[in-house]
NUSEKOL-224139 format. One record per residue (C-alpha): residue number from 1; chain; z negated, x negated, y. Coordinates in nm, 4 decimals. Each point is the difference from the previous one (the first is absolute). Example, Ala and Ser with C-alpha at 12.3 -4.5 7.8 and 13.67 -1.06 7.14 Angstrom:
REM NUSEKOL-224139
   n chain       up     east    north
   1     A  -0.7800  -1.2300  -0.4500
   2     A   0.0660  -0.1370   0.3440
END
This chain:
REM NUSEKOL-224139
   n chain       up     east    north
   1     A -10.1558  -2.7926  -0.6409
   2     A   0.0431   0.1408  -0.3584
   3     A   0.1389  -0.2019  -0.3441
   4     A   0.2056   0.2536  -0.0965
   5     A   0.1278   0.1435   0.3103
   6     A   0.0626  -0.3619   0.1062
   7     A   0.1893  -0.0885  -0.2955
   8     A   0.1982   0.2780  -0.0090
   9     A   0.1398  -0.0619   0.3402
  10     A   0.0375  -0.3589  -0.1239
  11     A   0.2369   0.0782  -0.2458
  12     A   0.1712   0.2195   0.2188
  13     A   0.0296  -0.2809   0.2560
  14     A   0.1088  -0.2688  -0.2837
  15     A   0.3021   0.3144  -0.1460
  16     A   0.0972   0.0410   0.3600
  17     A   0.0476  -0.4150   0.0872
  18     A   0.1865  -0.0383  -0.3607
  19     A   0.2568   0.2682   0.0123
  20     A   0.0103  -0.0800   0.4205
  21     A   0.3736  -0.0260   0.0068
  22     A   0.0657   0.2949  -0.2238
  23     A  -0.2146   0.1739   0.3011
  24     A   0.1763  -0.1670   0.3058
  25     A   0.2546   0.2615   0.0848
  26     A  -0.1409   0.3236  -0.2153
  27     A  -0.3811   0.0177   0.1024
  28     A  -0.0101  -0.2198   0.3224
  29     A  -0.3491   0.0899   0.1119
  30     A  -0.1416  -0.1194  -0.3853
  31     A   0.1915  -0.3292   0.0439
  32     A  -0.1455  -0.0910   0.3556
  33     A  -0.3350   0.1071  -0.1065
  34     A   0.0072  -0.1666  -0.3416
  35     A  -0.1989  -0.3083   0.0817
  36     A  -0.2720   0.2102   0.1976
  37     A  -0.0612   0.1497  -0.2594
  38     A  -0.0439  -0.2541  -0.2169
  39     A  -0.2508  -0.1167   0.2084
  40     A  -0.1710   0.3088   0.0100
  41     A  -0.0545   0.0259  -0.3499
  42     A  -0.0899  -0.4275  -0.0251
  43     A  -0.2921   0.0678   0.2546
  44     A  -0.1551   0.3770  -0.1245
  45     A   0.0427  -0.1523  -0.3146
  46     A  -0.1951  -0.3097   0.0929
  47     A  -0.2752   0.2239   0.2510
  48     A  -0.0353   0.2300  -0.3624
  49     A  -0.1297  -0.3013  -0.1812
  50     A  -0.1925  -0.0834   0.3099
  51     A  -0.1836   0.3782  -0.0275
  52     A   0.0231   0.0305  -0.3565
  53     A   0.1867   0.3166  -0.0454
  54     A   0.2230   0.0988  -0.2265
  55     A   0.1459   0.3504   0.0612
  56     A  -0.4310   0.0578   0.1200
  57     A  -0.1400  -0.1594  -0.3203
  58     A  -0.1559  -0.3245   0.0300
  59     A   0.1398  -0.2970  -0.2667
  60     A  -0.2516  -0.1952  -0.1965
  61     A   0.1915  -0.3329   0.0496
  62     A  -0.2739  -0.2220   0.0209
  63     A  -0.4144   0.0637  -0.1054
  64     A  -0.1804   0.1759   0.2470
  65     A  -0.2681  -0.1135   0.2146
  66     A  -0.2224   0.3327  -0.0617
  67     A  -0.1789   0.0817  -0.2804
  68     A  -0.1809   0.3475  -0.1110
  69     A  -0.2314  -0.1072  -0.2782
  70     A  -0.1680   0.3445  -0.0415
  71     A   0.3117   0.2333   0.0304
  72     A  -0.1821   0.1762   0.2615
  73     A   0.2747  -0.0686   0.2357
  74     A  -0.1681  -0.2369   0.2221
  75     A   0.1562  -0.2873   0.0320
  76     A  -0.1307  -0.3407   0.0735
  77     A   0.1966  -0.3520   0.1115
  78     A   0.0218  -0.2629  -0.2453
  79     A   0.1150  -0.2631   0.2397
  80     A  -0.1587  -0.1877   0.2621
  81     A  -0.0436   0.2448   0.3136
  82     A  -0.1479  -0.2267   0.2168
  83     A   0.3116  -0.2595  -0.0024
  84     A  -0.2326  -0.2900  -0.0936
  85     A   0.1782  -0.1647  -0.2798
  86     A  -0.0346   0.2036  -0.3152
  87     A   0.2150   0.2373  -0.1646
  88     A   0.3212   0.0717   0.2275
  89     A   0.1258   0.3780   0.0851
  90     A   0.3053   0.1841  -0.1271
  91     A   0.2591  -0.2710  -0.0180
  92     A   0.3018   0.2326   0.1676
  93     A  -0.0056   0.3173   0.1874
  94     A  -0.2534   0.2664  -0.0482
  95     A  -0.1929   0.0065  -0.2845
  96     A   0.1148   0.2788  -0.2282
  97     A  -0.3795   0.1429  -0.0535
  98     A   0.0431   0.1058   0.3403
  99     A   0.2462   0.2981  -0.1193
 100     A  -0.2191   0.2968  -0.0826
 101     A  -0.2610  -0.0826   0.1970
 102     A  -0.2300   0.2016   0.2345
 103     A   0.0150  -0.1744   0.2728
 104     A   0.3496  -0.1384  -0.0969
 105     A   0.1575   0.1879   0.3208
 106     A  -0.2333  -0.1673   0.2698
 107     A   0.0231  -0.3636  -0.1316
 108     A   0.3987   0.0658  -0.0403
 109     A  -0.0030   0.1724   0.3386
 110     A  -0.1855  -0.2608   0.1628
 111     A   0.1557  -0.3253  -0.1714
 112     A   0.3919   0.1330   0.1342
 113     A  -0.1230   0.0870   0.3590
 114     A  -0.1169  -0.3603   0.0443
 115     A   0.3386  -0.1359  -0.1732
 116     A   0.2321   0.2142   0.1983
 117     A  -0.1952  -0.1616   0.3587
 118     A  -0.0080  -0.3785  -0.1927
 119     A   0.3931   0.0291  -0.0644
 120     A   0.0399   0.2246   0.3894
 121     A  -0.1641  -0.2684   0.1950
 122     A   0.1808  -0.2927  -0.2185
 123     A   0.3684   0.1493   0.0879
 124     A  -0.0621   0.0239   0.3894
 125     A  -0.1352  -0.3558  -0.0120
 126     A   0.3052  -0.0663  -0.1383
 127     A   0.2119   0.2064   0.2648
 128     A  -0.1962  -0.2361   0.2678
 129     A   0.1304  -0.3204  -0.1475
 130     A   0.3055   0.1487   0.0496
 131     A  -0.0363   0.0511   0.3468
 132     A  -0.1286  -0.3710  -0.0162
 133     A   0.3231  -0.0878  -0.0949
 134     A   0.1737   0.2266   0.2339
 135     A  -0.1436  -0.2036   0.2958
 136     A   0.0794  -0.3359  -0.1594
 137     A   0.3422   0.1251  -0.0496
 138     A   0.0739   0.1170   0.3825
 139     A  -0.2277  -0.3127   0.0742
 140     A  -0.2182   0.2508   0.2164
 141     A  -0.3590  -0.1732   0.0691
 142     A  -0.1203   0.2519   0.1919
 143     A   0.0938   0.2606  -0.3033
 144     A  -0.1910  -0.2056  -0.2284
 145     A  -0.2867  -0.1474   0.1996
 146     A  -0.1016   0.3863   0.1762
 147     A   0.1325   0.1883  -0.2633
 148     A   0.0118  -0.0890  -0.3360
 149     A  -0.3428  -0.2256  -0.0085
 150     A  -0.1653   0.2851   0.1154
 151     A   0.1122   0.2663  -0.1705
 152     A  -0.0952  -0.2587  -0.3573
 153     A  -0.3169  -0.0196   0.1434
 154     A  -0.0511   0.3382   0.0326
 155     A   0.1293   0.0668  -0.3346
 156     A  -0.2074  -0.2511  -0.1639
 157     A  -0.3498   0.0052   0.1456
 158     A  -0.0237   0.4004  -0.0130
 159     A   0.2124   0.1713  -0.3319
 160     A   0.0288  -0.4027  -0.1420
 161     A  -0.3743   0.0375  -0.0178
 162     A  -0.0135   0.3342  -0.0930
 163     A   0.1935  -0.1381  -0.3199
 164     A  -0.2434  -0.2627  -0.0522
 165     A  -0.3123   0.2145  -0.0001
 166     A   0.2223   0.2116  -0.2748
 167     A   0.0782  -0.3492  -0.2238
 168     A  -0.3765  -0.1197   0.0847
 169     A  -0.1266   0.3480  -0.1424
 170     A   0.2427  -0.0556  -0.3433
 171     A  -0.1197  -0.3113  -0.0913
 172     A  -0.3485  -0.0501   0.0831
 173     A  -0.2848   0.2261  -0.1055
 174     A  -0.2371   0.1604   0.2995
 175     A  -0.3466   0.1370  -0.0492
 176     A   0.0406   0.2103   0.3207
 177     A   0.4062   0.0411   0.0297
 178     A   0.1099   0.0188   0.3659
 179     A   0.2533   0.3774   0.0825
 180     A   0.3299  -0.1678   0.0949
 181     A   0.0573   0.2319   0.3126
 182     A  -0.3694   0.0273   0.1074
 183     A   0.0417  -0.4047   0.0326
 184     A   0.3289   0.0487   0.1511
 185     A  -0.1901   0.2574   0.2421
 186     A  -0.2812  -0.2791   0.0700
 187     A   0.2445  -0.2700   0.0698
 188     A   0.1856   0.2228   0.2310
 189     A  -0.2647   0.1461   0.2292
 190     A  -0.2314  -0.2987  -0.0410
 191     A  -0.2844   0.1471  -0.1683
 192     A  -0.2282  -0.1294  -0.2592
 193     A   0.1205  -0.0526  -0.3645
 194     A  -0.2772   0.0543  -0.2350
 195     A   0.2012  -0.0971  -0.3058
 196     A   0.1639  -0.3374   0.0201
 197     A   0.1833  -0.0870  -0.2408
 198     A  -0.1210  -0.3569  -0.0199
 199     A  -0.2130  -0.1729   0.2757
 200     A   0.1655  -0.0769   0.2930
 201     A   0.2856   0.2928  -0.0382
 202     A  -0.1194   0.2171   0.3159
 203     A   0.0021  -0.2909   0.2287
 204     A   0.3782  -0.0975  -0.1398
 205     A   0.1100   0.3256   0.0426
 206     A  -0.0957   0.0110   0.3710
 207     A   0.1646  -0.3063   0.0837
 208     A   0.2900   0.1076  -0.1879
 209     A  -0.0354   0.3636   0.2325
 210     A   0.0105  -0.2124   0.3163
 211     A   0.2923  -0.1803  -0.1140
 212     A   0.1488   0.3316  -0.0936
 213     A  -0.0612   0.1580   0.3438
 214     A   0.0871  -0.3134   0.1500
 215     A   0.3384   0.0221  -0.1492
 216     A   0.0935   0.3055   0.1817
 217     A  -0.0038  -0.1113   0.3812
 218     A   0.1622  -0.3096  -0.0798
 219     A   0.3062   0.2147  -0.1431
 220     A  -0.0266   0.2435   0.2884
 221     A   0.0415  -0.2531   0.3151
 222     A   0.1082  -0.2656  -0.0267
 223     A   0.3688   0.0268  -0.1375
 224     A   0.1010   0.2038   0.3129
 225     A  -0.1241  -0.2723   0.2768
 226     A   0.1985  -0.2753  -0.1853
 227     A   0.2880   0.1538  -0.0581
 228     A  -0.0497   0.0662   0.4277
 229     A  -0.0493  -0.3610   0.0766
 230     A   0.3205  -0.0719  -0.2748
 231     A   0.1921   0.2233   0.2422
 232     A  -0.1393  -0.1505   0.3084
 233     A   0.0959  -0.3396  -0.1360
 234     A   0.3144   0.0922  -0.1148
 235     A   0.0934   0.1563   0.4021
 236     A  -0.1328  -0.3327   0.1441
 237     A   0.2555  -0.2266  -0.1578
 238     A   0.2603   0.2866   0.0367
 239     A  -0.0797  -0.1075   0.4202
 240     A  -0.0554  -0.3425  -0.0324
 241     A   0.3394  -0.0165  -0.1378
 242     A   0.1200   0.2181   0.2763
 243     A   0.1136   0.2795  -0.2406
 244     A  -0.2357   0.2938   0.0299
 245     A  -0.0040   0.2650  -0.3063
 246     A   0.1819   0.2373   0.0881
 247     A  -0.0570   0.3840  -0.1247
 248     A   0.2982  -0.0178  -0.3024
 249     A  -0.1046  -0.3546  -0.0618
 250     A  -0.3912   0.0962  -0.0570
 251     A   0.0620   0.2720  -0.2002
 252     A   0.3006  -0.2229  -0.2334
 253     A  -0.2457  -0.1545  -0.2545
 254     A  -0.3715   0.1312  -0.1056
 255     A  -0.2831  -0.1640   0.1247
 256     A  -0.2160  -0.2174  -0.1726
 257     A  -0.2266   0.1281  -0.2970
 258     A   0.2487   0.2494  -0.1153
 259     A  -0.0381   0.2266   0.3361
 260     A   0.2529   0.1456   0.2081
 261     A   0.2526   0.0508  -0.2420
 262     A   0.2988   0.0100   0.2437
 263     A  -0.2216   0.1897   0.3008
 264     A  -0.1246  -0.1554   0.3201
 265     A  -0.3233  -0.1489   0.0191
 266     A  -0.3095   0.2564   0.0654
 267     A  -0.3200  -0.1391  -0.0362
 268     A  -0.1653   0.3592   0.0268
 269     A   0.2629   0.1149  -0.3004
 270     A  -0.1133  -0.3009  -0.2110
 271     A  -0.4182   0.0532   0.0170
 272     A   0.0626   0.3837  -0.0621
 273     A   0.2210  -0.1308  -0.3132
 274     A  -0.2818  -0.2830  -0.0805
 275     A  -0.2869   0.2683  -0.0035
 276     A   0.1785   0.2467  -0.1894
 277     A   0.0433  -0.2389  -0.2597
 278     A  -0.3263  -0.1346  -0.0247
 279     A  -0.1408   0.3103  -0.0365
 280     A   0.2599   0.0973  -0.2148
 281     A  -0.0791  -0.2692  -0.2264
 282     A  -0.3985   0.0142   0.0177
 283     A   0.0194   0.3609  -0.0629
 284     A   0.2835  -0.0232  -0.2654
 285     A  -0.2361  -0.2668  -0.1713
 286     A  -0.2557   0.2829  -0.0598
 287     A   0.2065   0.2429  -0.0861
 288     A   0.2384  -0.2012  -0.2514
 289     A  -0.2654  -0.1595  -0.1869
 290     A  -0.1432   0.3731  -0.0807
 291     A   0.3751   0.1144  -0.0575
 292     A   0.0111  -0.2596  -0.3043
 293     A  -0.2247   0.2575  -0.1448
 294     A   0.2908   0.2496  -0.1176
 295     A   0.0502  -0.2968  -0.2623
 296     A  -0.3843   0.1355  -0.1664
 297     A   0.0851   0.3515   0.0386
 298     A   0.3414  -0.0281  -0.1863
 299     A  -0.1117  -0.2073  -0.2432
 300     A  -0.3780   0.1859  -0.0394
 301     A   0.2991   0.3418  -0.0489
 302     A   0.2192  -0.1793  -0.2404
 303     A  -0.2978  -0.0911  -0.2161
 304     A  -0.1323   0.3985   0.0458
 305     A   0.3561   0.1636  -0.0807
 306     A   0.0192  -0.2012  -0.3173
 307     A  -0.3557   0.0679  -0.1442
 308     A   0.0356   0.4071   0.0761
 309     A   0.3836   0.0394  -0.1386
 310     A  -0.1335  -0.2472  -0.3073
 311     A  -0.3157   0.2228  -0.0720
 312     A   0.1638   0.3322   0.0572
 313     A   0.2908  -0.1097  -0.2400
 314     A  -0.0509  -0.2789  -0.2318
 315     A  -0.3794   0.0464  -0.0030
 316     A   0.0210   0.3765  -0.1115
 317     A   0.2348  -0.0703  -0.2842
 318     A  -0.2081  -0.2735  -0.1260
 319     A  -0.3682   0.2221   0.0117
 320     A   0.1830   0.2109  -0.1721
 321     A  -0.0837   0.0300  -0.4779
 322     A   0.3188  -0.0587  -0.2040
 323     A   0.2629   0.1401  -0.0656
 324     A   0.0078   0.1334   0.3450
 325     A  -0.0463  -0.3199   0.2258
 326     A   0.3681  -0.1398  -0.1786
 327     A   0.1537   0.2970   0.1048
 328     A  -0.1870  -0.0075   0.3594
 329     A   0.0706  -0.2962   0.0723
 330     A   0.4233   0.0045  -0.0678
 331     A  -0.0196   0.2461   0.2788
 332     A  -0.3266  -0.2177   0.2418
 333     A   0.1950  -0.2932  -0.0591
 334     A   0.3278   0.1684   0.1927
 335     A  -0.1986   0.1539   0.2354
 336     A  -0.1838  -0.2940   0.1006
 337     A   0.2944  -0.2411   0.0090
 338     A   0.1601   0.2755   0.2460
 339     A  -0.2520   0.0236   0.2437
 340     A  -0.0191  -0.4156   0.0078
 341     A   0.3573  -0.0272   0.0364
 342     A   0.0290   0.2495   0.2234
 343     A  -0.3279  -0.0346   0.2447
 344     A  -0.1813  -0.3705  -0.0878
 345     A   0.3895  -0.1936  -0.0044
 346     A   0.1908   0.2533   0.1740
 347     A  -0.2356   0.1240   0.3073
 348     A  -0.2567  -0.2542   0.0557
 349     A   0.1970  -0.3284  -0.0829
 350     A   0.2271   0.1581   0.3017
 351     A  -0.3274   0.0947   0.1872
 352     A  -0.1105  -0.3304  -0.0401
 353     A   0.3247  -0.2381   0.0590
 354     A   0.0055   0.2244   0.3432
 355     A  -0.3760  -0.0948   0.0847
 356     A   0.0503  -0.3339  -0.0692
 357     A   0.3042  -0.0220   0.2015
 358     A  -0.1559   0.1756   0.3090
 359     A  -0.3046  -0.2930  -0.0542
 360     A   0.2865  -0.2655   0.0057
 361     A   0.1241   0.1366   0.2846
 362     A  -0.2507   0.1201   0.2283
 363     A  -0.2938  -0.2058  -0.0553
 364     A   0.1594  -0.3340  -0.0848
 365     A   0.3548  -0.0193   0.1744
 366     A  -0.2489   0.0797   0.3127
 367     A  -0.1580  -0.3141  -0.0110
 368     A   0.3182  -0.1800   0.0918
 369     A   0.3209   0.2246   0.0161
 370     A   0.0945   0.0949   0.3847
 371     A   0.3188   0.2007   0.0461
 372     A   0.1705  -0.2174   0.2651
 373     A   0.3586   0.1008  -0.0427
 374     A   0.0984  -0.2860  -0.2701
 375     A   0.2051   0.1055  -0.2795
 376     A  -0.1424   0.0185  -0.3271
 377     A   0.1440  -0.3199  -0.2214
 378     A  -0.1672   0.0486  -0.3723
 379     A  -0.0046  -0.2961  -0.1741
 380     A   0.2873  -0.0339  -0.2109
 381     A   0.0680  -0.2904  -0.3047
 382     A   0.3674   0.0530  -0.0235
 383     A   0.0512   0.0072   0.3759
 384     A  -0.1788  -0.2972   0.0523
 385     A   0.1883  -0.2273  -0.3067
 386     A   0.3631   0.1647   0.1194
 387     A  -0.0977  -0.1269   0.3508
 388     A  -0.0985  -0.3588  -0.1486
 389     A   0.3556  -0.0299  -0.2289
 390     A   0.1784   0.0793   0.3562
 391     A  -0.1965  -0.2528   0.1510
END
């Protein structure tokens, strides 16, 4: 997220959506991905505000909460640290006395990694309440009984706590701060937590592990046994009506919970399936969450891209006694608007847009996408109102 770099591409999105028709026909690709990018440049625009940077320099929009009263460069808080009803913090974003800082590249580092696994964990919640609504849709119980209650509990009670030990740590002052993944550690292999972070933390994190491991077995077994007794049912009423299922007729329609899929019914096919996708999904959980990450690293580069090509162009000029720094800096100036057009909107906006859509796809359409054959009908407003004028 950068000011500049976000505006920029917002104007470029708002040129693209005014002159759209002009674009229709001659530059097809712009005038598809007009609005995206509009978007693009409303939200790094919005996330630049949110970090304070403004092609890497830090905007004095509002008084800062530090203050260095000697000028020896050590820098003290002026507002009310320990959240107990003085003085407030920075009103928006980061506090500009942040840029320049020694230890400006740890807080930064730090404050991104925990945002990128807040905003991770918060859009595959989301992908489960889709799968929520998958089940209500195909009115499948046994989808959203043994499948998607589980898998929320799961969610919640492990990486939904792991998100409230990181909100817990923002907003209330600790003497003796607890390590994030050492608790995570604790809670995982049961050992002892020697830093709560309030009384009574350790013991709610255990019961929240049980419930987490609980979670697991319950969307392991018993999905495949009722959808066996469904199928047992369904053969016993075939006879009692004195017309067995026959081979063609058992494998006409899928079975029930979204199994089968046009194939005869095989109860050994359907646990092998049911395992593979709870481990699939217990696994993925892990491995998802950490792959929300790539978020802090291309935003932590970004931010480091911008500072070096600013210092080794526009910085120089500037150091530099008159009359030479004018004539420096007509050249820096070129230079450094090159390089960000070329590598900061050019390279990494693409870098980025592709991460982002990988995280889209991978680690949220996962939570409730399944490629069962059914043709892909995107949701479409002029469609829909031609269909209800016909009507």
């Amino acid at each position: 997220g950068d000011i500049g770099h976000g505006m920029i591409l917002l104007l470029a999105g708002l040129y693209l959506v005014h002159n759209a028709e002009s674009l229709r026909f001659t530059q097809p690709v712009l005038f598809m991905a007009r609005y995206m990018l509009l978007s693009m440049g409303i939200f790094a625009t919005f996330a630049g505000f949110m970090y304070n940077d403004f092609f890497s320099i830090g905007l004095q929009l509002f008084p800062s909460g530090f203050e260095d009263p000697d000028g020896d460069g050590q820098w003290s808080p002026t507002y009310d640290v320990t959240n107990s009803g003085g003085k407030g913090p920075y009103p928006f974003g980061v506090d500009w006395a942040w840029h320049g800082a020694g230890n400006e590249l740890l807080y930064i580092n730090s404050m991104k990694m925990k945002l990128s696994v807040l905003f991770g964990v918060l859009q595959m919640i989301v992908g489960l309440l889709l799968r929520w609504s998958n089940a209500i849709y195909d009115r499948s119980l046994t989808d959203f009984i043994f499948e998607c209650v589980p898998m929320m509990v799961f969610m919640l009670c492990f990486f939904g706590w792991m998100d409230v030990m990181i909100l817990y740590k923002w907003t209330h002052p600790i003497d003796n701060s607890p390590n994030i993944i050492n608790s995570l550690i604790c809670m995982a292999m049961g050992q002892q937590d020697n830093n709560p972070l309030w009384p009574g933390s350790v013991e709610l994190a255990q019961k929240l592990m049980i419930y987490t491991v609980l979670s697991v077995p319950i969307m392991l077994f018993p999905k495949p046994f009722v959808l066996l007794w469904q199928h047992k049912q369904e053969e016993k009423k075939a006879l009692a009506s004195g017309h067995p299922l026959l081979e063609d007729e058992e494998s006409a329609g899928p079975s029930p919970g979204g199994h089968g899929h046009g194939e005869e019914f095989e109860f050994g096919e359907i646990f092998i399936h049911q395992i593979i996708e709870t481990i699939e999904y217990v696994l993925g959980t892990v491995s998802h969450t950490a792959s929300y990450l790539r978020i802090w690293a291309l935003s932590l580069a970004h931010q480091q891209l911008s500072l070096v090509f600013f210092q080794k162009t526009l910085n120089m000029g500037l150091e530099m006694s008159f009359p030479a720094n004018g004539i420096m800096l007509y050249f820096m100036f070129g230079a450094w608007f090159g390089i960000t057009c070329c590598v900061l909107l050019g390279m990494d906006v693409l870098e980025c847009f592709l991460h982002t859509l990988r995280l889209h796809w991978v680690e949220f359409q996962s939570k409730f996408y399944k490629a069962g054959g059914e043709k892909f009908a995107p949701f479409n407003i002029r469609k829909l109102l031609s269909d209800s004028t016909t009507d």
